[in-house]
C-alpha positions as CSV (number, residue, x, y, z in Angstrom):
1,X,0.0,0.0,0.0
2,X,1.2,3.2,-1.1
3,X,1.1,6.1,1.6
4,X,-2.3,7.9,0.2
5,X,-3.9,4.2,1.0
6,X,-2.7,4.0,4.3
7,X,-3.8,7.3,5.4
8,X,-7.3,6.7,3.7
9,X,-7.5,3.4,5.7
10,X,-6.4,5.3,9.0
11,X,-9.2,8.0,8.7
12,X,-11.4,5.4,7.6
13,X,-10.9,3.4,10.9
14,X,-10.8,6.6,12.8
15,X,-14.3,7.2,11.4
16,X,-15.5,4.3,12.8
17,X,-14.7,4.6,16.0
18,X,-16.0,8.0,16.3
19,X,-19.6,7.5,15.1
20,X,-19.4,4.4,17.2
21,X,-18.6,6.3,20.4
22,X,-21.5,9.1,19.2
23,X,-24.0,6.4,18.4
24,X,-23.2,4.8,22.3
25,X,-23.4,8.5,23.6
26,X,-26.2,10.1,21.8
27,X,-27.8,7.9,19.9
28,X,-27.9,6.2,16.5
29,X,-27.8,8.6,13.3
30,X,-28.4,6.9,10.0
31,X,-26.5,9.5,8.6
32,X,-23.5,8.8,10.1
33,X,-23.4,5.1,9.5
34,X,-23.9,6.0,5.8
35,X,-21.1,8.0,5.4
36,X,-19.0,5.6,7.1
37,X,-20.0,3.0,4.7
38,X,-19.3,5.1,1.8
39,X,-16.1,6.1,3.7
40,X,-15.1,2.0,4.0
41,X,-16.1,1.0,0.4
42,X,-14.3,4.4,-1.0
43,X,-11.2,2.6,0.7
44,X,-11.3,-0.8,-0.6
45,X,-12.0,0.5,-3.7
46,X,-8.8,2.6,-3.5
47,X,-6.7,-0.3,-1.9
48,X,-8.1,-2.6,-4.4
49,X,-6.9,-0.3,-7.7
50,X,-3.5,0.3,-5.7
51,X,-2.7,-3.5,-5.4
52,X,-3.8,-4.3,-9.2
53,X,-0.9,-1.9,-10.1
54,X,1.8,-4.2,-12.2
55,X,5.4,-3.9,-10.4
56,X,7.2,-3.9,-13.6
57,X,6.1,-4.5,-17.2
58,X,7.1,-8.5,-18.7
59,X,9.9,-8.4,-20.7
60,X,9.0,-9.8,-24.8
61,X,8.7,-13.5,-25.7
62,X,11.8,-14.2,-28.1
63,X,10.4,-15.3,-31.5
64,X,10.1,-19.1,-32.0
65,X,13.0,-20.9,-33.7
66,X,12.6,-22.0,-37.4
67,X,12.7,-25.5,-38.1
68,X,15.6,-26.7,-39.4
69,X,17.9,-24.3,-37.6
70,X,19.9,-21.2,-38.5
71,X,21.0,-20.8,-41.5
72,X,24.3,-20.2,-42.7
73,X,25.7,-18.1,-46.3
């Protein structure tokens, strides 16, 4: 993960915890729990396009061999 995605998955989990403390000390807000659903899918969606990035490209398949061999002038 690259350091965009970690900090999206901190504030994510940081979001969480806060509407989970409001919820136990005020009460329940559908609201709330919405955004932090859109908040946790917005992050796997964003770690899921980070991981599916390609390290390095593949290098070319050599050309197959002729039958019969090189040949020579």
């Amino acid at each position: 993960m690259t350091g965009p995605t970690k900090t999206m998955a901190v504030l994510t989990c940081a979001a969480l915890v806060l509407t989970t403390a409001y919820t136990v000390a005020l009460g329940s807000s559908g609201w709330l729990w919405f955004g932090v659903v859109v908040l946790i899918v917005a992050t796997i969606g964003m770690t899921a396009s980070d991981s599916a990035v390609p390290s390095a490209p593949r290098p070319r398949p050599r050309p197959p061999e002729r039958p019969g061999g090189p040949t020579q002038p």
